[in-house]
C-alpha positions as CSV (number, residue, x, y, z in Angstrom):
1,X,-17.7,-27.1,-15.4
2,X,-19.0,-25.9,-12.2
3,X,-16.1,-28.6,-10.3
4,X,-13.5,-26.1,-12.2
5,X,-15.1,-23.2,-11.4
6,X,-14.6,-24.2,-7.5
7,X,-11.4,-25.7,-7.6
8,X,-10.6,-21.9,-9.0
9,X,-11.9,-20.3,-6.3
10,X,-10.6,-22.7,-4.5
11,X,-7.1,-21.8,-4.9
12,X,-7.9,-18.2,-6.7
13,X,-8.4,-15.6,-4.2
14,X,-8.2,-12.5,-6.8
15,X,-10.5,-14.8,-8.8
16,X,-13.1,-15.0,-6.2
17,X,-12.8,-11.3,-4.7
18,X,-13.0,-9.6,-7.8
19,X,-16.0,-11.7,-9.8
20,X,-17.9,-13.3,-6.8
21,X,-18.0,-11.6,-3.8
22,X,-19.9,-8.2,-2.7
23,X,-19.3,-5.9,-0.5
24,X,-20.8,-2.8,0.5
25,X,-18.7,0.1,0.5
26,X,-18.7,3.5,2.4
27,X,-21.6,5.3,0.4
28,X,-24.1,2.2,1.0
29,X,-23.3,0.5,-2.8
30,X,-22.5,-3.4,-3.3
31,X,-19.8,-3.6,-5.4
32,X,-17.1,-5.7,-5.8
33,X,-14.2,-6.8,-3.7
34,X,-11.5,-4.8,-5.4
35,X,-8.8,-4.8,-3.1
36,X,-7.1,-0.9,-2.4
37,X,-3.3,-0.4,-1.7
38,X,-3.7,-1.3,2.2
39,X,-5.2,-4.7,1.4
40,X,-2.8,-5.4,-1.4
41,X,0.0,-4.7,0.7
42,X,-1.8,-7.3,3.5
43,X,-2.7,-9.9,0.8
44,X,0.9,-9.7,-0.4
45,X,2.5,-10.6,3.2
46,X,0.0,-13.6,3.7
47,X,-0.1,-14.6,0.3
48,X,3.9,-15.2,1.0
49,X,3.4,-16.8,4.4
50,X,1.0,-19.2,2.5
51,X,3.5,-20.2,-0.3
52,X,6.4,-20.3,2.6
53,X,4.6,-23.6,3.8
54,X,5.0,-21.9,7.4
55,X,2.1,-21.5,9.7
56,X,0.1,-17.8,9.3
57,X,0.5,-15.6,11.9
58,X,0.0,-11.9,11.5
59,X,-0.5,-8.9,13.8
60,X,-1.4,-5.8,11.9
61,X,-1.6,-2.3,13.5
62,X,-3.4,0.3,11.6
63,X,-5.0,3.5,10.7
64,X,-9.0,3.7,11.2
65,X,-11.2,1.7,8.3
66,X,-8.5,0.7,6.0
67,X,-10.4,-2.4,5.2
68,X,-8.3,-4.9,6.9
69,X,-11.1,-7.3,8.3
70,X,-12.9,-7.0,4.7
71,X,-9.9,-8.7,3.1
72,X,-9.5,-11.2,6.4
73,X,-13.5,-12.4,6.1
74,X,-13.2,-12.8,2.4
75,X,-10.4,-14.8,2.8
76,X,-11.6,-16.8,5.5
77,X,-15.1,-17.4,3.7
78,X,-12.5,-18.6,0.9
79,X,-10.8,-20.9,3.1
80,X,-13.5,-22.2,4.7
81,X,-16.4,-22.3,2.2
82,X,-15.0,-24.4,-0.6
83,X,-12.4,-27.0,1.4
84,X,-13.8,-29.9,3.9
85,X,-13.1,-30.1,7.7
86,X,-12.3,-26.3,8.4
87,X,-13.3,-24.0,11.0
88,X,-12.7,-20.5,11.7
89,X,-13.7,-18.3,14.7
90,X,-13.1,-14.5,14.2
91,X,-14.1,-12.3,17.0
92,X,-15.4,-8.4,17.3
93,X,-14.8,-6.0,20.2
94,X,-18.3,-5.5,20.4
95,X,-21.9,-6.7,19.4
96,X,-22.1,-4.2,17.0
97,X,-18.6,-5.1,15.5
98,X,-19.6,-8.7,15.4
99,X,-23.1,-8.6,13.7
100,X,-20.9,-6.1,10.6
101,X,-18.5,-8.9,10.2
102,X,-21.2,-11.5,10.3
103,X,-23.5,-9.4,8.1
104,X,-20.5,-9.1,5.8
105,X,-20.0,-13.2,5.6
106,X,-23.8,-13.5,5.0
107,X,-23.2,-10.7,1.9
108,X,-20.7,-12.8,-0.1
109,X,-23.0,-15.7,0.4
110,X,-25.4,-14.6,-0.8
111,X,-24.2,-12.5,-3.9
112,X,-23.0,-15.9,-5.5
113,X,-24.6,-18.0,-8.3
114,X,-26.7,-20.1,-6.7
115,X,-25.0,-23.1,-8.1
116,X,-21.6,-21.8,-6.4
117,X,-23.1,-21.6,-3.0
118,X,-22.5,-24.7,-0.9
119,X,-25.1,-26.1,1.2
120,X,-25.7,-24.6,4.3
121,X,-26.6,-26.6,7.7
122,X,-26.5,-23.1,9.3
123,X,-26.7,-19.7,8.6
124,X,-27.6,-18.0,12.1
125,X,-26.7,-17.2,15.4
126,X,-23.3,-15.8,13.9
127,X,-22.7,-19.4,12.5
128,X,-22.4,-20.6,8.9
129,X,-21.5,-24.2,8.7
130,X,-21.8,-26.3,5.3
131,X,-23.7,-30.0,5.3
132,X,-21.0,-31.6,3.0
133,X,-18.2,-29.8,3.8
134,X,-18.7,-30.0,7.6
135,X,-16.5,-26.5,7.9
136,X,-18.2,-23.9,9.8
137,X,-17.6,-19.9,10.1
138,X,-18.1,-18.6,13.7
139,X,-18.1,-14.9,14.9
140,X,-18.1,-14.1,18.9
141,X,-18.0,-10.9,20.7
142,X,-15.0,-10.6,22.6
143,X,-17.0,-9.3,25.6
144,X,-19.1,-12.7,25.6
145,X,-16.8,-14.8,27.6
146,X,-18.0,-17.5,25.0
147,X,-14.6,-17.3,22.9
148,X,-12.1,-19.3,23.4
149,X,-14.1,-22.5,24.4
150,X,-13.9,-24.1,20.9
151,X,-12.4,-27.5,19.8
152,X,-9.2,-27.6,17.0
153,X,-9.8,-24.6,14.7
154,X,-7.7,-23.8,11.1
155,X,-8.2,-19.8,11.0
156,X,-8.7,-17.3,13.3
157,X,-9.3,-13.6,13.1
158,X,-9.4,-11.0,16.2
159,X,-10.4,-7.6,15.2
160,X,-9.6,-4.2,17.4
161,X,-8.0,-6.5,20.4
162,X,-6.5,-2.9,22.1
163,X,-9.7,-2.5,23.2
164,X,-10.6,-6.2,24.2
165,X,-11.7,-5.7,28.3
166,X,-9.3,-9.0,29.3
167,X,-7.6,-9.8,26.1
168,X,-4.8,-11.5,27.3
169,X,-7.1,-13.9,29.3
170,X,-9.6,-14.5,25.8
171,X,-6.4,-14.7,23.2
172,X,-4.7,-17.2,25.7
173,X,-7.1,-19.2,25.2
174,X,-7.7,-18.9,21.8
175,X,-4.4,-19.9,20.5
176,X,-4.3,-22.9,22.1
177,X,-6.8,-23.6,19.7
178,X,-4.8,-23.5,16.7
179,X,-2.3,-26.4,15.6
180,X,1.4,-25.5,14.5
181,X,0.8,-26.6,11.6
182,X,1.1,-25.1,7.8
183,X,-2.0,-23.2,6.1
184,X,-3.3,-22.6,9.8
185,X,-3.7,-18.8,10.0
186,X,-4.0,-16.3,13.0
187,X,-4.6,-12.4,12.0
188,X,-4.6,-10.2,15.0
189,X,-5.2,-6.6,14.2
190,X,-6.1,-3.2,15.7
191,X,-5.9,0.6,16.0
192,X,-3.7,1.3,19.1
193,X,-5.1,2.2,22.5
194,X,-2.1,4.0,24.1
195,X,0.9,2.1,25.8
196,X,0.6,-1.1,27.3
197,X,-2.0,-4.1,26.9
198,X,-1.6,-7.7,25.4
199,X,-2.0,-6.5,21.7
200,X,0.7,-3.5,22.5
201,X,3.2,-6.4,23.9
202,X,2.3,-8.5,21.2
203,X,2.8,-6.0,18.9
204,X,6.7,-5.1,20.5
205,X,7.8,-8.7,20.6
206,X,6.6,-9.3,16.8
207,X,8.7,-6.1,16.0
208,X,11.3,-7.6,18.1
209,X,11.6,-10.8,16.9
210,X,10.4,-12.4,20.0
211,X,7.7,-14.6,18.5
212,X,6.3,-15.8,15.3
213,X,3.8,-13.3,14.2
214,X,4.6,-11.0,11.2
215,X,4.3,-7.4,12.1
216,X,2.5,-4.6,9.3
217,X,2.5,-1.2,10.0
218,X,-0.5,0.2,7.9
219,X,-0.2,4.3,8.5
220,X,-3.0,6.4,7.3
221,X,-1.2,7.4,4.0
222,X,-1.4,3.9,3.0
223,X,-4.5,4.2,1.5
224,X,-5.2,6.1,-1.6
225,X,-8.6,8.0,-0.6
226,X,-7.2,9.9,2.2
227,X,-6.5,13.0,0.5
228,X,-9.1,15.9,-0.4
229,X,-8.1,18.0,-3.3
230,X,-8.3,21.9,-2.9
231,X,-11.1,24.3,-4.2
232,X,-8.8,26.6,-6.4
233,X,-5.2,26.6,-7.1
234,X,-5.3,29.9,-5.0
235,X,-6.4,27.6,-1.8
236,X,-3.3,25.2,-2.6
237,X,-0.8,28.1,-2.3
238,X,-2.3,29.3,0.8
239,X,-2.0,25.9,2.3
240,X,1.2,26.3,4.5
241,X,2.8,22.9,6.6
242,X,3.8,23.4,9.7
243,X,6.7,21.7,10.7
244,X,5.5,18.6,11.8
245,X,3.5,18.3,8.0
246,X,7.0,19.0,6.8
247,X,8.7,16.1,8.4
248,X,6.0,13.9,7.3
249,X,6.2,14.7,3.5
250,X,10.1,14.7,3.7
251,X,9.7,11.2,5.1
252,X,6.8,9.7,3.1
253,X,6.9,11.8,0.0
254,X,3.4,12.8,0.6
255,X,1.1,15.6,-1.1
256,X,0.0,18.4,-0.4
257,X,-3.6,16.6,-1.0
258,X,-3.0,14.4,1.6
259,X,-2.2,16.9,4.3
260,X,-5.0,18.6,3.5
261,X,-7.0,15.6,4.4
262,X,-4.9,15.1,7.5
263,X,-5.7,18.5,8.8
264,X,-9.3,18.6,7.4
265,X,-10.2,15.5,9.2
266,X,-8.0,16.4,12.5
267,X,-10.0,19.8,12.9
268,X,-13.5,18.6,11.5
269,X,-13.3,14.9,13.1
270,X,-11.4,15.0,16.1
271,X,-12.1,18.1,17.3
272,X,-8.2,19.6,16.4
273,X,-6.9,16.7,19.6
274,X,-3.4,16.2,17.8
275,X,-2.8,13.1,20.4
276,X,-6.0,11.4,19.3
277,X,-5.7,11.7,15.8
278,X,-2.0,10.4,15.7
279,X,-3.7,7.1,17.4
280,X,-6.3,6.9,15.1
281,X,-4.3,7.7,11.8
282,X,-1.0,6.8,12.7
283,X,2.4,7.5,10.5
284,X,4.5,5.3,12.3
285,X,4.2,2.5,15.0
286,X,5.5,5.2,17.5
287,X,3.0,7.7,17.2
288,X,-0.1,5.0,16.9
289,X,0.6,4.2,20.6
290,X,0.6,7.7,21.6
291,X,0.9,8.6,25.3
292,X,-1.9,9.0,27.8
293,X,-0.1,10.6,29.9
294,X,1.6,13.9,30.2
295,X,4.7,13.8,27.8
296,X,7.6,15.4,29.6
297,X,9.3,16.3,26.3
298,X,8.3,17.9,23.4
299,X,6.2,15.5,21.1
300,X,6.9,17.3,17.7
301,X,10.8,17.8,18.0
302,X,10.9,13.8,19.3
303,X,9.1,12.4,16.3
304,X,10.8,14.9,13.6
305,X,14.0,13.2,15.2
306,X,12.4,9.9,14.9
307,X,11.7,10.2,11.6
308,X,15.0,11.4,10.9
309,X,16.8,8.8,12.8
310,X,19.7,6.5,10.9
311,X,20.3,3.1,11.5
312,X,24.3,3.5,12.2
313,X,26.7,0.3,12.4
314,X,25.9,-2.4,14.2
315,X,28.1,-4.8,16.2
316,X,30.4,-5.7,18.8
317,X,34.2,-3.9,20.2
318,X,36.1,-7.5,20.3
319,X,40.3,-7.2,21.6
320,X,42.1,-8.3,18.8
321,X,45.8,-8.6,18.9
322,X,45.6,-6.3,22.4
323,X,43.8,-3.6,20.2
324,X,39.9,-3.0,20.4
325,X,38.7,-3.3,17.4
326,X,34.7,-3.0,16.1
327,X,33.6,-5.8,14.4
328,X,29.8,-5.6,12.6
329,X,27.2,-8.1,14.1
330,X,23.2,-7.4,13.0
331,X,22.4,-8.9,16.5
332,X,25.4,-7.0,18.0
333,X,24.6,-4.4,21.4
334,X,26.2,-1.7,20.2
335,X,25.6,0.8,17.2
336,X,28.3,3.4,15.9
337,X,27.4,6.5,14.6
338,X,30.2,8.7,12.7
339,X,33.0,8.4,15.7
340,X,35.9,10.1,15.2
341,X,38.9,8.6,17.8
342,X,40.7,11.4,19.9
343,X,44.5,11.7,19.1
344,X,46.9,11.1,21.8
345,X,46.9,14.8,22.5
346,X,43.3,15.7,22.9
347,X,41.4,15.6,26.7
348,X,37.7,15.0,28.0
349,X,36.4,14.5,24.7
350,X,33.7,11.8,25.5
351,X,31.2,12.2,27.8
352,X,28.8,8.7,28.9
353,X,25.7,7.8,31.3
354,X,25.2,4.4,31.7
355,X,21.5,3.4,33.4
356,X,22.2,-0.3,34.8
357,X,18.9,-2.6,34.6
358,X,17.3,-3.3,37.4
359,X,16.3,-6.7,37.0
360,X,12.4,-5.6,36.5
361,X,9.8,-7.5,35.6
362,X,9.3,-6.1,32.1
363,X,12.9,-7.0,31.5
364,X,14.7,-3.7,31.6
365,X,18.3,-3.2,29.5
366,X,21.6,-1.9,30.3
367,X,22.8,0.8,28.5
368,X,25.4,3.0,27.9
369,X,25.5,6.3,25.4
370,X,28.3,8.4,24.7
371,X,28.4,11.9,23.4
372,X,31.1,13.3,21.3
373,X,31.9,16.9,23.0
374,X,33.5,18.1,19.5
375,X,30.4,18.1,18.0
376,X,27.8,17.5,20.4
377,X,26.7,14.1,18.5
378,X,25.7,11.0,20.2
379,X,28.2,8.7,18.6
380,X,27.8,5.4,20.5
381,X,25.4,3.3,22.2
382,X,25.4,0.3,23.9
383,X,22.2,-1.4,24.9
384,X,21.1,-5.2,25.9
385,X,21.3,-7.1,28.5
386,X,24.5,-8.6,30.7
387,X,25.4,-9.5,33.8
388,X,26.8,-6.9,36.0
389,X,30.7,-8.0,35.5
390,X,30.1,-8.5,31.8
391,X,28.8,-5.0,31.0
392,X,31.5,-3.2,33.2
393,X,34.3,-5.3,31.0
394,X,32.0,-3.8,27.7
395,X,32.3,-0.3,29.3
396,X,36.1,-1.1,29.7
397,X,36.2,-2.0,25.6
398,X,34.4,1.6,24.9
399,X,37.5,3.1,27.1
400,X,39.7,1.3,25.5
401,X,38.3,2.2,22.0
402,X,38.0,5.7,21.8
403,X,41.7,5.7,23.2
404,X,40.4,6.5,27.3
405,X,39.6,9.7,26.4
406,X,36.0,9.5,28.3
407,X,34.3,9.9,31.6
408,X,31.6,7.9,32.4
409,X,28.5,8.6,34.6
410,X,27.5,5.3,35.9
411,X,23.4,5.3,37.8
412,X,24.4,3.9,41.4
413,X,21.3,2.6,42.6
414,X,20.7,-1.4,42.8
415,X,22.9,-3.0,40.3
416,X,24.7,-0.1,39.0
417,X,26.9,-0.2,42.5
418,X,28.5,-3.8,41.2
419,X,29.2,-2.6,38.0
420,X,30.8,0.2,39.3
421,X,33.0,-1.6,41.6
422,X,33.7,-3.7,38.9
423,X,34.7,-0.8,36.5
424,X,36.6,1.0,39.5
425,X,39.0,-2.5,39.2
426,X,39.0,-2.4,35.8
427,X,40.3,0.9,35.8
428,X,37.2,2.5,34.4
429,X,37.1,6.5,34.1
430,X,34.1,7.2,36.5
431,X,32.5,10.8,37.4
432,X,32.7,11.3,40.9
433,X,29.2,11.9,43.2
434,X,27.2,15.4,43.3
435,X,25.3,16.0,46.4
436,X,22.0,18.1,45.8
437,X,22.1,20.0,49.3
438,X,19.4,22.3,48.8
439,X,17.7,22.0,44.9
440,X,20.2,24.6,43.6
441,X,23.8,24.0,44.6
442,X,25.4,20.9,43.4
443,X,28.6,19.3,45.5
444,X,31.1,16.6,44.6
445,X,31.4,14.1,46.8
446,X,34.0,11.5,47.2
447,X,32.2,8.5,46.3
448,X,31.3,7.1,42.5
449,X,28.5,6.9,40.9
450,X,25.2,8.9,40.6
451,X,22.4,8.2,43.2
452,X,18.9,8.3,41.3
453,X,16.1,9.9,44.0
454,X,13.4,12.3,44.1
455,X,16.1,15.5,44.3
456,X,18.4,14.1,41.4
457,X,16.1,12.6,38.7
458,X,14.2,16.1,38.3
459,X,17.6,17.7,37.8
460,X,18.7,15.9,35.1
461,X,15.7,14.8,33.4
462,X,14.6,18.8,32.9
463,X,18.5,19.3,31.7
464,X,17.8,16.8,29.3
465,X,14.4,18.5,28.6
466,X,16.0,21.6,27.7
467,X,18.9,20.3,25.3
468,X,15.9,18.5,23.6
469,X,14.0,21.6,23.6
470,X,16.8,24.3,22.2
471,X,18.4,21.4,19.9
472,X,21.9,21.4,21.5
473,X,22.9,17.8,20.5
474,X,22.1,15.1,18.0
475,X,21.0,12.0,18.5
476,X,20.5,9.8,15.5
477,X,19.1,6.3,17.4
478,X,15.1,5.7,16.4
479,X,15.1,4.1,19.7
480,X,15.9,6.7,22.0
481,X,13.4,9.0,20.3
482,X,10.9,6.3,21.1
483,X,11.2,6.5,24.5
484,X,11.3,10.3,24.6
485,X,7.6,9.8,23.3
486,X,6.5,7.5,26.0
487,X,8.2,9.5,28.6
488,X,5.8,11.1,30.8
489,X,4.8,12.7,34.1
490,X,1.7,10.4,36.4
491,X,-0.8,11.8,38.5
492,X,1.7,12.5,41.1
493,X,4.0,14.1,39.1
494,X,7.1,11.1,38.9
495,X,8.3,10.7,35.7
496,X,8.5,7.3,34.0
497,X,8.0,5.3,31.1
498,X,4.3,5.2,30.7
499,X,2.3,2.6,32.7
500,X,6.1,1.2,34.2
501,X,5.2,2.3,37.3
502,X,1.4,1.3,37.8
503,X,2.2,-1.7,35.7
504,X,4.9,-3.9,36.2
505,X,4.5,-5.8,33.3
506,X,4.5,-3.0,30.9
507,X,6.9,-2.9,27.6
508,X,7.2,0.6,27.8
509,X,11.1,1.3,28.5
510,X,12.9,4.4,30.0
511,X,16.4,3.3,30.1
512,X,17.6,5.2,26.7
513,X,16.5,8.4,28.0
514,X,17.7,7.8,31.7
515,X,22.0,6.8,30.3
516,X,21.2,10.2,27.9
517,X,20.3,12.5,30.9
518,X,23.0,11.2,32.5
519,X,25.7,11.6,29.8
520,X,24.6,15.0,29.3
521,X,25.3,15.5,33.2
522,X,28.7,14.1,32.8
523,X,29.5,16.5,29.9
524,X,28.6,19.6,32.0
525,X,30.9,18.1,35.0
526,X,33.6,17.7,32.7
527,X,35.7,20.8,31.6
528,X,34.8,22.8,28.4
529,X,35.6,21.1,25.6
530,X,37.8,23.7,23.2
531,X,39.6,22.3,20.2
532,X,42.9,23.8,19.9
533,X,45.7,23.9,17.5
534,X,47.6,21.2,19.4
535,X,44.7,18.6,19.8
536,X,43.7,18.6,16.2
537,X,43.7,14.9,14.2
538,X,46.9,13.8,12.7
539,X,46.2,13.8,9.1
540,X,47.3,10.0,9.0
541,X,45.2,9.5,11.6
542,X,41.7,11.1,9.9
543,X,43.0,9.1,7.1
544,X,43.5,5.8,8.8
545,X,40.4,6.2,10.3
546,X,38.2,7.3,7.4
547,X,39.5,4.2,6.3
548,X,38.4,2.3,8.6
549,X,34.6,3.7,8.4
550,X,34.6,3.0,5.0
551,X,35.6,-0.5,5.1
552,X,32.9,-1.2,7.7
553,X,30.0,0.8,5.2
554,X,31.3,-1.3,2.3
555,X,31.0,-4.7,4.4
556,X,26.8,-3.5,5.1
557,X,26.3,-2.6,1.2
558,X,25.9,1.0,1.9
C-alpha cells in the first residue's frame, strides 16, 4: 500500500501538493499547497516540457510574491525525494532568501506521514540528502561564492538572479553542471532590476529565440488576490482611471477592483514612485525593466502605443517576373503595415530614415522605416542584419515597391557611407546633407547622407520628441515603442539606449528610434504633401491593391 502511495507521488504532483505538503501562507497559517492562477499557468508550461521528453529550461520574469519558488521547491522536493541518484541545487540572492526556501523544504518534510518520509542522512546546513535514495537537496546563497562548485546535478533553481552581485560569473558555472539530457530541469526566475545584466540578456534571447529557455511573463494581474474591493458603491463611482489605468483595462480586461489595488498599493507601498512600482508589478516585459535613467520621451504615451501595437505582415520584397513583389516569411525583416502604393501621378509620398549598424558589440541592426505622408502612418519597416551591399539592394526593393515615390534619409557615419555609395549606384532616392551652422539654421549641402554628431542628434531626436508628444503620426511596431522606453538621457546629458554607452555588452537597442527620427527629418525636407484631384488612386488600382492585402491576410489566418 504505502509502495503505491509513493509511486503516486511519484509521478502525481497535484497529488502530492494538494494532500501532503504544507506551506505557510501570507497570514502565518499552514495550509495546503493549492496552487493559484500564477502557479498553474507555471506548472502548465513545465508540465508540457516534461511530457515533450525535451530537457527543462525555463526563465520566468515576474511580479513581486506570486509564489513562483513555492511551486519550484515543491516540485524539486518531488523530484528529488522519492526517485534515486538525484540532486538539486537551488540558490537565494541572499542569506535571508536562502534560509526561507530551505525552511520551506524542511516544512513539507516534515508535514508528511511519517511512513511517507524517506530516510534522511542529512537535514542541515541547507542540505537534505536521503540514506537509500542517495539524492540530496542543496540551497546556496548566491553571494557565497560556494555555488557553482558541485559535481553532475538533475535540477536546478535560481531565484531573484537580477539582483545576483556577479551572476553571469555564478550561472556560468552552474549550467555546466547540468547534462542535456531529458527530465533535467533549470528554472531561472526574477523581478527585473532595470536594463541590462545576465538575467536581462537571458531573458531577451529566450524572447528572441536565441537559446533554449522557455520565456513566462507573469504580470501582477496574474494573480487573483491583487485586487481590493471598494467600501461603498459610492467609492466605486468616484474611482476615475487615468489614462494609463485605461489602456491597461482595454488591454487586459481588468477591474475596476484590480486598479484599485494597483493604485492603493502604488501610493501606500511605494511611496506613489510610478517607475518603481511598474518594476515590481509589471504588466508587460517592457515596463518590468523599466529605465534607470532619465526617459527622453514620454513613458505613458510610449506604453499606451505599446500596448496598442499590431503585429502587421511579415516577410520579404522578392523581384518576381521584374516586379517587386511582397512575399510573407514569419522569419522575414520586413513587416507591412496598411501600405497603400502611390499611382503613377502622385509625388514625395514616402518619407524613410535608415540607421546603418555599426558593427557593436551588442550586435546592433539595420533598419529602415518608412512613413506614409497621406496619412502620417508608419507603414514599413525593415530591420535585421546585412551586409552593407545587401541592405542598400533591400532599400532599392522598398524603391522599387512603392513605385519610387520615396526619399530616403540614410545615417552617414561608419557603415552607413558604403551603403550609401552603394544605393547612390543603385540609383537609390537619397536626401541630400543639412549643415547645422549655428543650432538654429539648417543648410543643404551637396553631399548625401546625414552626419550623426553632438549638433545633429539633439535636433532630431527632440523633433521626434515632440511628434511623440502632440501624437502627429502612428506607429503600430511593439518594437519601436520598446525602445522609446529605454531611450534615455546619462549623467552627461547624451542620449542612448540605456547602459549602451557605459556598457558595451548591453541588449538595450536604439536603432528603431534613431531610422524614426530620421524619417521624420526626411519628411519635413521634403515638400508638403497635399493630395489633389489629379494624384488620387485609380479605382482599379485601390481595387487591385485591396486585393492584394487581402490575399496576404487570408494566407496568415486573419
Amino acid at each position: 500500500m504505502i509502495e503505491q502511495i509513493v509511486n503516486k507521488i511519484r509521478n502525481d504532483f497535484r497529488f502530492i501538493s494538494t494532500k501532503l505538503l504544507k506551506i505557510k501562507d501570507k497570514k502565518g497559517n499552514i495550509v495546503s499547497l493549492i496552487l493559484n492562477a500564477a502557479q498553474e499557468k507555471v506548472y502548465i508550461v513545465y508540465l508540457q516540457l516534461k511530457e515533450s521528453g525535451k530537457p527543462i529550461r525555463i526563465i520566468i520574469l515576474k511580479a513581486r510574491q506570486e509564489g513562483i519558488s513555492t511551486i519550484f521547491e515543491a516540485i524539486i522536493f518531488q523530484r528529488n525525494s522519492y526517485s534515486k541518484n538525484r540532486k538539486a541545487i537551488i540558490i537565494g540572492h541572499i542569506k535571508e532568501a536562502s534560509d526561507n526556501l530551505f525552511d520551506m523544504f524542511k516544512r513539507f518534510y516534515k508535514y508528511l506521514p511519517p511512513e511517507l518520509q524517506p530516510e534522511t542522512k542529512h537535514s542541515n546546513e541547507k542540505k537534505l540528502s536521503y540514506k537509500r535514495l542517495d539524492s540530496e537537496i542543496v540551497v546556496y546563497t548566491a553571494e557565497s561564492g560556494e555555488a557553482g562548485r558541485s559535481a553532475t546535478i538533475q535540477d536546478l533553481h535560481a531565484t531573484e538572479v537580477a539582483f545576483w552581485r556577479d551572476a553571469k560569473t555564478t550561472m556560468t558555472g552552474l549550467l555546466q553542471t547540468i547534462p542535456d539530457e531529458p527530465n533535467t530541469m533549470s528554472v531561472i526566475e526574477s523581478t527585473a532590476n532595470g536594463i541590462g545584466g545576465y538575467f536581462y540578456d537571458m531573458w531577451e534571447a529566450a524572447v528572441k529565440g536565441e537559446n533554449d529557455y522557455t520565456p513566462i511573463f507573469l504580470a501582477w494581474f496574474n494573480l487573483d488576490e491583487y485586487t481590493r474591493p471598494f467600501e461603498s458603491e459610492e467609492e466605486k463611482a468616484k474611482f476615475k482611471p487615468n489614462d494609463y489605468e485605461k489602456t491597461l483595462i482595454k488591454a487586459h480586461n481588468l477591474t475596476l477592483e484590480q486598479m484599485n489595488w494597483y493604485r492603493f498599493t502604488l501610493k501606500n507601498k511605494l511611496g506613489g514612485d510610478e517607475d518603481k512600482m511598474k518594476q515590481e508589478y509589471p504588466s508587460n516585459p517592457k515596463e518590468a525593466f523599466t529605465t534607470t535613467g532619465r526617459p527622453v520621451f514620454n513613458t505613458q504615451i510610449c506604453f499606451t502605443n505599446y500596448e496598442s501595437s499590431e503585429n502587421g505582415l511579415t516577410g520579404d520584397l522578392v523581384e518576381i517576373e521584374d516586379k517587386i513583389k511582397f512575399v510573407l516569411n514569419p522569419k522575414g525583416y520586413l513587416r507591412l503595415f496598411r501600405v497603400k502604393k502611390p499611382s503613377e501621378y502622385e509625388s514625395y509620398t514616402f518619407a524613410a530614415g535608415v540607421d546603418v549598424a555599426e558593427g557593436l558589440e551588442q550586435g546592433d541592426y539595420s533598419v529602415c522605416k518608412v512613413l506614409d505622408r497621406r496619412t502620417d502612418e508608419v507603414v514599413l519597416t525593415w530591420h535585421g542584419h546585412a551586409d552593407v551591399d545587401i541592405f542598400a539592394q533591400e532599400l532599392m526593393k522598398i524603391q522599387r515597391y512603392l513605385k519610387g515615390d520615396i526619399w530616403f534619409e540614410i545615417e552617414k557615419n561608419n557603415n552607413g557611407l558604403a551603403v550609401i555609395m552603394k544605393g547612390n549606384e543603385l540609383g537609390l532616392n537619397i536626401k541630400y546633407r543639412e549643415d547645422f551652422n549655428d543650432g538654429i539654421e539648417k543648410t543643404e549641402m551637396h553631399d548625401l547622407g546625414f552626419i550623426t554628431n553632438k549638433k545633429t542628434k539633439p535636433f532630431i531626436i527632440n523633433q521626434l520628441n515632440e511628434w511623440i508628444r502632440d501624437g502627429l503620426f502612428i506607429d503600430r511596431e511593439q518594437e519601436f515603442w520598446g525602445e522609446c522606453l529605454t531611450f534615455v538621457r546619462n549623467a552627461k546629458g547624451q542620449m542612448s539606449a540605456q547602459n549602451k554607452l557605459s556598457d558595451p555588452a548591453t541588449k538595450t537597442f536604439d536603432d528603431r528610434v534613431i531610422a524614426e527620427a530620421l524619417m521624420l527629418n526626411c519628411s519635413l525636407w521634403l515638400p508638403n504633401y497635399q493630395e489633389s484631384e489629379k494624384s488620387k488612386l485609380p479605382a482599379w488600382y485601390e481595387k487591385e491593391m485591396s486585393e492584394e492585402l487581402e490575399d496576404n491576410y487570408s494566407v496568415m489566418g486573419v
